[in-house]
N, C-alpha and C positions, 0 to 999 in steps of 0.2 A: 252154484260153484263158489261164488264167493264168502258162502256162510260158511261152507264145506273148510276151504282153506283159512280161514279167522278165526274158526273153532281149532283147526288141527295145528297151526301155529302160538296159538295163544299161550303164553309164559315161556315159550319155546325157547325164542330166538337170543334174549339177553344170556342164557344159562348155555348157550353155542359158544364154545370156547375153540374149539379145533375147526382146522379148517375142513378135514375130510368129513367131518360131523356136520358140518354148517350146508354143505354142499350136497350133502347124502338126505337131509333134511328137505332142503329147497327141488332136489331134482324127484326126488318120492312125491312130495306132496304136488306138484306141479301133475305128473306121471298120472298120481289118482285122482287128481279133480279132473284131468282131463276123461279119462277111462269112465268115470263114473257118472259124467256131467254131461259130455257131449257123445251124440246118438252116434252109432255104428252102422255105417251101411257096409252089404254085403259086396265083395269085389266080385263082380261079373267077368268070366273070358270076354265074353261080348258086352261092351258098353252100352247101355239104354241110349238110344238118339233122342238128344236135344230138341226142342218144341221149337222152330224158327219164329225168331223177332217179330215178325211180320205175318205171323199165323192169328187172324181175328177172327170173328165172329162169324161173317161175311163167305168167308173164304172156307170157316169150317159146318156154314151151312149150304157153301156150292158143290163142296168136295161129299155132303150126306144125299142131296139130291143127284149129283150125279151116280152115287150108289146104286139107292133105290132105283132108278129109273134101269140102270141095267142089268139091275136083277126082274125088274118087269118086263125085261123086253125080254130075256134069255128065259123067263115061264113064258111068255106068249109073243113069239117073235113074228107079230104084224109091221107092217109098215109104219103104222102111227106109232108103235110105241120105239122104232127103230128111231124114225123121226126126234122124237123127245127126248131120246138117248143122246143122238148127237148134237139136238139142242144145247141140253145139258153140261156139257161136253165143250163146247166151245165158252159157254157163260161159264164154266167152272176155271176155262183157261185165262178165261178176258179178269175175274176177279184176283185170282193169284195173282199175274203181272200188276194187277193194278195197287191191289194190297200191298206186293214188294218195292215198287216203284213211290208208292207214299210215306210208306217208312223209309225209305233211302233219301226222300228228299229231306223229310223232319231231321233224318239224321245229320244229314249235310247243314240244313238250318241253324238248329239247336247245339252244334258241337262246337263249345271253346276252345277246345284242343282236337290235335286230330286222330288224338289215342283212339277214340272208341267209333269214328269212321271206319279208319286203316286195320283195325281190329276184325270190324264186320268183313271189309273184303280182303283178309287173310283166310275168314273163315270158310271162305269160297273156292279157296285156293286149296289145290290137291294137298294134302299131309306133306309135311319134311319128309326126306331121305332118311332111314334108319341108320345109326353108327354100322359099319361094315357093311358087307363080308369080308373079312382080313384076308389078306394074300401070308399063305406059311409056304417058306422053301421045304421047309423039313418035311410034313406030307404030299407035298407038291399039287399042294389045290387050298381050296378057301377056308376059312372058318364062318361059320355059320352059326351056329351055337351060341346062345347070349352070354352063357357065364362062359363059356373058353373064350369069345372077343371079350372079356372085363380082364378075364387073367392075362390075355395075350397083351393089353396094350396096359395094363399097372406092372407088367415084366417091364414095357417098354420105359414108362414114365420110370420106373426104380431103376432102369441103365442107367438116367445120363445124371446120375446124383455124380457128386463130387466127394473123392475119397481123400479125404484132407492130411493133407504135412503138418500134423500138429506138434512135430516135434523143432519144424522151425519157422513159428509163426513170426513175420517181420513187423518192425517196429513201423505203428503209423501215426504221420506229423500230428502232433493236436491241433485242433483249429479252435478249438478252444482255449480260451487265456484267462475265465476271470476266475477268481479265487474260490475257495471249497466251499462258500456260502453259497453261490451260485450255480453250483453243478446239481443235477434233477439226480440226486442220489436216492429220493424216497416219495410215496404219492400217499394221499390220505383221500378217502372219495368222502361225502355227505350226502347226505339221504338225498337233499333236492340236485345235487348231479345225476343221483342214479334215477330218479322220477324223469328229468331231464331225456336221457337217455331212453329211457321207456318210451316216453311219449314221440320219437320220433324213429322208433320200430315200424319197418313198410311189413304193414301185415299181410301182405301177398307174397312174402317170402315162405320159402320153405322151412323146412324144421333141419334143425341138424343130426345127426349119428343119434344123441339122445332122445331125440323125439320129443322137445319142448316145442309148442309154434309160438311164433312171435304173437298172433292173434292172441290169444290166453295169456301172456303175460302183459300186452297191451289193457286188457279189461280186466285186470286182477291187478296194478300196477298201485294200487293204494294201499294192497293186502299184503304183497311180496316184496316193497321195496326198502323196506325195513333188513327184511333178513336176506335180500339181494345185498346190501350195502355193507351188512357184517361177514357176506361173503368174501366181496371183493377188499377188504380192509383187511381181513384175514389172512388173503393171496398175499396183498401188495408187504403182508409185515413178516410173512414168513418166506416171501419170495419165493413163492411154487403154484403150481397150474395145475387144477382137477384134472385127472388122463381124461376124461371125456370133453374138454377143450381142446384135448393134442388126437384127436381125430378127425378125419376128412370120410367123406362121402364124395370121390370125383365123377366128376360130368365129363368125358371127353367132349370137347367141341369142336369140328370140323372148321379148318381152317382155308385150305386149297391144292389141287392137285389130286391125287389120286384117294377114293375114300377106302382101298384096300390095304392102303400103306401106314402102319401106326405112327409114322413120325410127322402125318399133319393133320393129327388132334392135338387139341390144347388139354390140357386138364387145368379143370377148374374146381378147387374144394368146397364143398360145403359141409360147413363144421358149424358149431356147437351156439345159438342165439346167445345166452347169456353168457357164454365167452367171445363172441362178436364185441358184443354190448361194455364187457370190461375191455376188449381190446379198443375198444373206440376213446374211452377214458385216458389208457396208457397212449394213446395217439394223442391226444385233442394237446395232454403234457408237455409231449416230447414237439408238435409241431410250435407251442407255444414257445418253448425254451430256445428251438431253432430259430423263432422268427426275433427273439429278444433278444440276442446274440449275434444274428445275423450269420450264420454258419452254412448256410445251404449256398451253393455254387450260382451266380445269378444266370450260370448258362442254362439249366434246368428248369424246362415248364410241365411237366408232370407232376402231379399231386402239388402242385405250389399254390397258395391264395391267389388268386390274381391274374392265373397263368393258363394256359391253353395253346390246342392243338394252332389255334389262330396267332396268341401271342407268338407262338414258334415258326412258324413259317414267316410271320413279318419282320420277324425282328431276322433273318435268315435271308429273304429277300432282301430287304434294303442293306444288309450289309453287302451282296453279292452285287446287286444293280450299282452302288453307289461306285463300285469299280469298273463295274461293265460301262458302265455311262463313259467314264473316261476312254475306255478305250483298251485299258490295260485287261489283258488276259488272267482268267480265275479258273483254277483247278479244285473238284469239290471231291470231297472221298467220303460216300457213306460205308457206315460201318453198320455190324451186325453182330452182335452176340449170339453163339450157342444157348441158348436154354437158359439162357441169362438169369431169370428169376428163382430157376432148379439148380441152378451150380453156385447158389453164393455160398462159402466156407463157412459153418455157422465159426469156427473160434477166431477166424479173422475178422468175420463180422462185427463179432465183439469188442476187437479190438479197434475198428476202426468208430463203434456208440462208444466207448472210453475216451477216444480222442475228440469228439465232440461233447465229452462235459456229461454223459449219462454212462453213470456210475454208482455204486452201492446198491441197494436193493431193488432201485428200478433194474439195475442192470442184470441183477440174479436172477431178479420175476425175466425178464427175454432170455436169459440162457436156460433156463426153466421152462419158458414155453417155448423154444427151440428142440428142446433133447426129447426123445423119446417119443417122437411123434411116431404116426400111423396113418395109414391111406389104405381103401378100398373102392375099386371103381365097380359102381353101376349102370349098368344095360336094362330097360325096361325089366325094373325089379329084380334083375339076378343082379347076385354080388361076386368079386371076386374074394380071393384071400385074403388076408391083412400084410400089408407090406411096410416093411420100418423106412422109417422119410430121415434120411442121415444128410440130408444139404438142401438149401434152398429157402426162399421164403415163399407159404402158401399162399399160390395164386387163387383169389377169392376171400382171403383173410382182409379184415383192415389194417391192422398191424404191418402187412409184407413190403406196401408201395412204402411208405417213410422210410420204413431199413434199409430198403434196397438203393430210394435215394441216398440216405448218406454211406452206403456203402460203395456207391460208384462217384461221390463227390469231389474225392480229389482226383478224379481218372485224368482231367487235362492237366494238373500240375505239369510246371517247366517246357508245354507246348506253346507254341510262339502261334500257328497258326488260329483264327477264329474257330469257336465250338458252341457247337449250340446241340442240345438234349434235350431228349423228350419221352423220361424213363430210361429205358435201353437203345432208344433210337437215338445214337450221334451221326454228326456230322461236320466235318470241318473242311475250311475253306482258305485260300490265302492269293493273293496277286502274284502272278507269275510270269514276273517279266526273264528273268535272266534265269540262267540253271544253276545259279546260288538260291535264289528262291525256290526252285523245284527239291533241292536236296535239303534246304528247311522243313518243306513238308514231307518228304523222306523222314527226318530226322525226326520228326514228330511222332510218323505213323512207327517208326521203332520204339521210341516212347512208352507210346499206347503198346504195343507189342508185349513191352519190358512189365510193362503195370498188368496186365493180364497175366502173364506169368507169375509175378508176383506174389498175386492175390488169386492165382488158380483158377481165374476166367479161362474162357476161350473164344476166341473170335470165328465167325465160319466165316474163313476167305474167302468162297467161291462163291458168298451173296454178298461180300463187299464190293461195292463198286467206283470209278472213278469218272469225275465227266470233264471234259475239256470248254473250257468256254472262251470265246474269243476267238478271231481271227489270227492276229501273230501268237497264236498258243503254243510253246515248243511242244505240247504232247509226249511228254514225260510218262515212262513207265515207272511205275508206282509197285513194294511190294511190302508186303506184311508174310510173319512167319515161315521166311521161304518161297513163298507163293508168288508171283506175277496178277498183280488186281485185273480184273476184268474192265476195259472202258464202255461207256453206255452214252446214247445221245436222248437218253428219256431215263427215268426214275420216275416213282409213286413214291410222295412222299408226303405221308401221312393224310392218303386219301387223296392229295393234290398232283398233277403228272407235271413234272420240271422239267422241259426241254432244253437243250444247251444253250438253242437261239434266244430263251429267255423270255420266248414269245407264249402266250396265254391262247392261243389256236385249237392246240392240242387238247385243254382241259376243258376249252369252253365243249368243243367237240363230245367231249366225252362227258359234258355234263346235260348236254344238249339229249343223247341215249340213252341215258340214265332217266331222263326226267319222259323221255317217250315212252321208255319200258314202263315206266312207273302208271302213263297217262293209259297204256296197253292192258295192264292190270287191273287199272282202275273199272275201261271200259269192259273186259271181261268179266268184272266181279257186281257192277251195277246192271239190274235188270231190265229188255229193252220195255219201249214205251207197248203199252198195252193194246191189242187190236180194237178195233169198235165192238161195242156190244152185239150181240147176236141178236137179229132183229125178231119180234111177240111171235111165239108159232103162233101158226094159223089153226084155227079149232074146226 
C-alpha cells in the first residue's frame, strides 16, 4: 500500500495548485490504496460467531470426545456406552467452567486498565436495544422499518434548526481589545503539525461519509502528509471547506424516556477524518489565542484546559455551602437550553468569533465550514435522505464545543447573581435574605431571558428548575418567558443528586446502587467456580 501511494503521488503534489485538485487527489488515491490493498470480506445476513477467549485446547478436545462418544452410544445404545456418554458429559462440563474461569482470572490479574475486563463482561451481556420502533400519529401505530426510522428522526433532527433574522443581526461587545497584530485573522499549518496530528488518530474510530479510516492514514502518515499539508494550507488560504468535510453520517443516541419518541435521541455526526484532523488544527489556534488573551468566561468548565465536570461542581458547592454555613438562605435556578448545540445562528455566531479577535480568513474558513452543510442519519446500514444543516454546531465535530463556548460566553453579562457553566448546563445562585434579593435574581433570570431572545436561543422552561435552600427561605416564585419555574428538593447535577438539605445521603445512596448493579453484572458475567471432576469410570 505504501509503494502504491509513493508511486501514485510522486511529482504530484508540488504542481497541486487548487484546492478542489489537491483534495480530489488525496481522497482517490487514499479510496484506491484502500480498495486495492486491503482484503474484502463478504457481508453476511448472519454474522460468523466469534471463537470465545477462553476456548483452548483442552476444552476443544473435551467438547470432540463428548461427540464421539454419542455418536457411539446412539449406533449401539448399551449401558456401557450410555455410561461413557455421560461420563463424557460431565468432564466436558467440569473443563469449560474451568477453562472460563482461568481466563477470567488472568484477565482480572493481567489488566492495567479495566477497559478489556469490562469489555469481556459486556460481551456477556444480552445485545443493546435497537433505535425504535417510532411511535407516528399520522398512521396511528409504529415504525418499524429502518430507513423510514432514519427518515423519521433526520425530519426530527432538521425541525429544531434555527431560521435565523439575518436581517437584524445585533451588535456583540468585543472582548477583545488588542490591536490587528493580534487577532488570529489567518493559519499557516507545517508538515510536522500535520504528522503531529496524524499520529494521534484513535484508529478505532470509524471512517467518515468519504470512507477514509483513520487506520490507513495512520500507517501511510510519512507518504500523505506532504500533500495532507498542501491540503490544508490551500483551505486555510483560500478560505473554503471540501463539501465532503460538510457532511455528517448521524448516530441517533438514546438518551431517556420513551424509545418510540424521536425527541430523546441525540444525534451525533460522524464526518469526514481528514477534516476532523484540520478541524483539530483550526481548534488547537483558536483555544491558543483564547487562552493568550484570556477571553473565555472563568465561569465555564467544559472544553477548558484545566477544567471539569469535578472543577464545576466544586467550585459550585463551596460557593453555595460558604452561605449555607452562615445560615443565610440560597435560592439555586438551573437552567436548560433547547437543542442548544442545534439552534446556535450560524451569522450570529460569527459575529460573536469577530468580537473575540477571529477575524479574516480564519473567520471565512468557519463561515465556509458552516454553510452548506449536510446530514444523513443511519440505522443498521440503511440511510435516510440528505437533509441541509442551516443552524447549529456539529455534535461529534471538534470544532463545535469551542464555538459553541464562545458563543454563549457572554450569556451572564450584567447578572449580579453567581454562574457557573458546563457547556449548556448553567446554573446560578444568590443569598436570599430579603425580597430585594429574590427580585435580583428575578432580574437576572429576565436577563438571561432578554440574551436568548437576542441571539435566537431558547430556553425549555418546563426543565428549568428552582431549589429553595435554607430554613428562613422566603420561597420566592421564579419565572422566565412567561412561565412559573417548577421548584424541586433534588436535581442531577451533572451525574451528582443536590439535595436542598445539602446533605450527601442522597448520592452516597445512589452511589452505593450503582456500584451493586455494577457488583450484579459483574457476578453474572463471571463464570461460577467449576464442579469436581468426574471421577475414572470404571472398566
Amino acid at each position: 500500500m505504501r509503494r502504491l501511494v509513493k508511486q501514485k503521488l510522486k511529482g504530484t503534489v508540488t504542481r497541486t495548485k487548487s484546492l478542489k485538485a489537491a483534495w480530489k487527489l488525496f481522497k482517490d488515491t487514499i479510496i484506491e490504496a484502500q480498495l486495492e490493498c486491503i482484503p474484502q470480506i463478504k457481508k453476511h445476513s448472519k454474522r460468523p460467531k466469534k471463537e470465545s477467549p477462553w476456548l483452548n485446547h483442552h476444552v476443544k478436545e473435551a467438547v470432540r470426545d463428548k461427540k464421539v462418544s454419542f455418536k457411539k452410544w446412539k449406533s449401539n445404545p448399551s449401558e456401557i456406552n450410555r455410561k461413557e456418554h455421560k461420563h463424557c458429559q460431565i468432564k466436558c462440563k467440569h473443563v469449560i467452567r474451568k477453562a472460563k474461569k482461568d481466563f477470567e482470572e488472568q484477565l482480572a490479574k493481567n489488566s492495567k486498565r479495566n477497559k478489556m475486563f469490562f469489555k469481556y463482561i459486556r460481551s456477556r451481556k444480552p445485545a443493546k436495544k435497537p433505535v425504535g420502533p417510532l411511535d407516528d400519529r399520522a398512521i396511528k401505530g409504529a415504525i418499524k422499518d429502518d430507513k423510514a426510522i432514519a427518515e423519521k428522526l433526520n425530519d426530527f433532527f432538521a425541525s429544531v434548526f434555527t431560521a435565523e433574522d439575518v436581517g437584524e443581526i445585533p451588535e456583540s461587545a468585543p472582548s477583545f481589545v488588542g490591536d490587528e497584530s493580534e487577532e488570529l485573522s489567518r493559519i499557516e499549518v507545517s508538515l510536522e503539525e500535520v504528522l503531529e496530528q496524524i499520529e494521534k488518530l484513535n484508529v478505532n474510530k470509524s471512517p467518515g461519509p468519504d470512507g477514509i479510516h483513520p487506520r490507513v492514514l495512520k500507517e501511510l502518515k510519512w507518504e500523505i502528509a506532504e500533500l495532507l499539508s498542501v491540503v490544508c494550507n490551500l483551505s486555510f488560504k483560500s478560505a473554503s471547506v471540501p463539501n465532503d468535510w460538510k457532511v455528517a453520517n448521524v448516530t441517533p443516541i438514546f438518551k431517556k424516556g420513551s424509545r418510540g419518541d424521536p425527541g430523546n435521541y441525540r444525534p451525533v455526526s460522524l464526518t469526514s477524518v481528514p477534516g476532523k484532523l484540520v478541524e483539530t488544527i483550526v481548534k488547537n489556534k483558536i483555544v491558543k489565542h483564547v487562552e493568550e488573551h484570556n477571553l473565555l468566561d472563568k465561569s465555564q468548565h467544559r472544553f477548558c484546559k484545566g477544567k471539569s465536570c469535578l472543577t464545576n461542581l466544586l467550585e459550585f458547592f463551596e460557593g453555595v455551602n460558604k452561605h449555607a454555613d452562615k445560615g443565610d438562605p440560597v435560592d439555586i435556578v438551573y437552567l436548560d437550553f433547547q437543542k442548544a448545540f442545534d439552534k446556535v445562528p450560524h451569522q450570529r455566531l460569527l459575529c460573536k468569533l469577530h468580537g473575540h479577535g477571529i477575524r479574516g480568513k480564519v473567520l471565512s474558513w468557519i463561515e465556509n465550514w458552516l454553510k452548506d452543510r449536510k446530514q444523513r442519519v443511519g440505522i443498521n446500514g440503511k440511510f435516510s435522505d440528505w437533509r441541509g444543516v442551516t443552524s447549529g454546531v456539529p455534535q461529534g465535530s471538534v470544532l463545535g464545543p469551542i464555538l459553541f463556548n464562545l458563543f454563549i460566553n457572554d450569556l451572564e453579562k450584567g447578572v449580579s447573581s453567581e454562574v457557573v457553566k458546563f457547556a449548556d448546563d448553567t446554573k446560578l445562585f444568590r443569598i436570599v435574605k430579603t425580597e430585594a434579593d429574590c427580585e435580583g435574581l428575578q432580574e437576572d433570570l429576565t436577563k438571561l431571558s432578554d440574551w436568548a431572545t437576542k441571539w435566537q436561543m431558547k430556553f425549555n422552561v418546563d426543565k428549568c428548575k428552582v431549589m429553595h435552600i435554607g430554613k428562613n427561605n422566603p420561597n420566592y416564585t421564579y419565572s422566565m418567558m412567561g412561565a412559573n419555574l417548577a421548584t424541586t428538593n433534588q436535581e442531577r447535577d451533572l451525574g451528582v443528586i443536590v439535595d436542598s438539605s445539602l446533605k450527601t445521603s442522597t448520592q452516597c445512596a445512589a452511589a452505593v446502587k450503582k456500584a451493586n448493579r455494577m457488583l450484579g453484572i459483574i457476578r453474572k458475567g463471571i463464570a461460577p467456580s467449576p464442579p469436581p471432576p468426574p471421577p475414572a469410570l470404571a472398566v
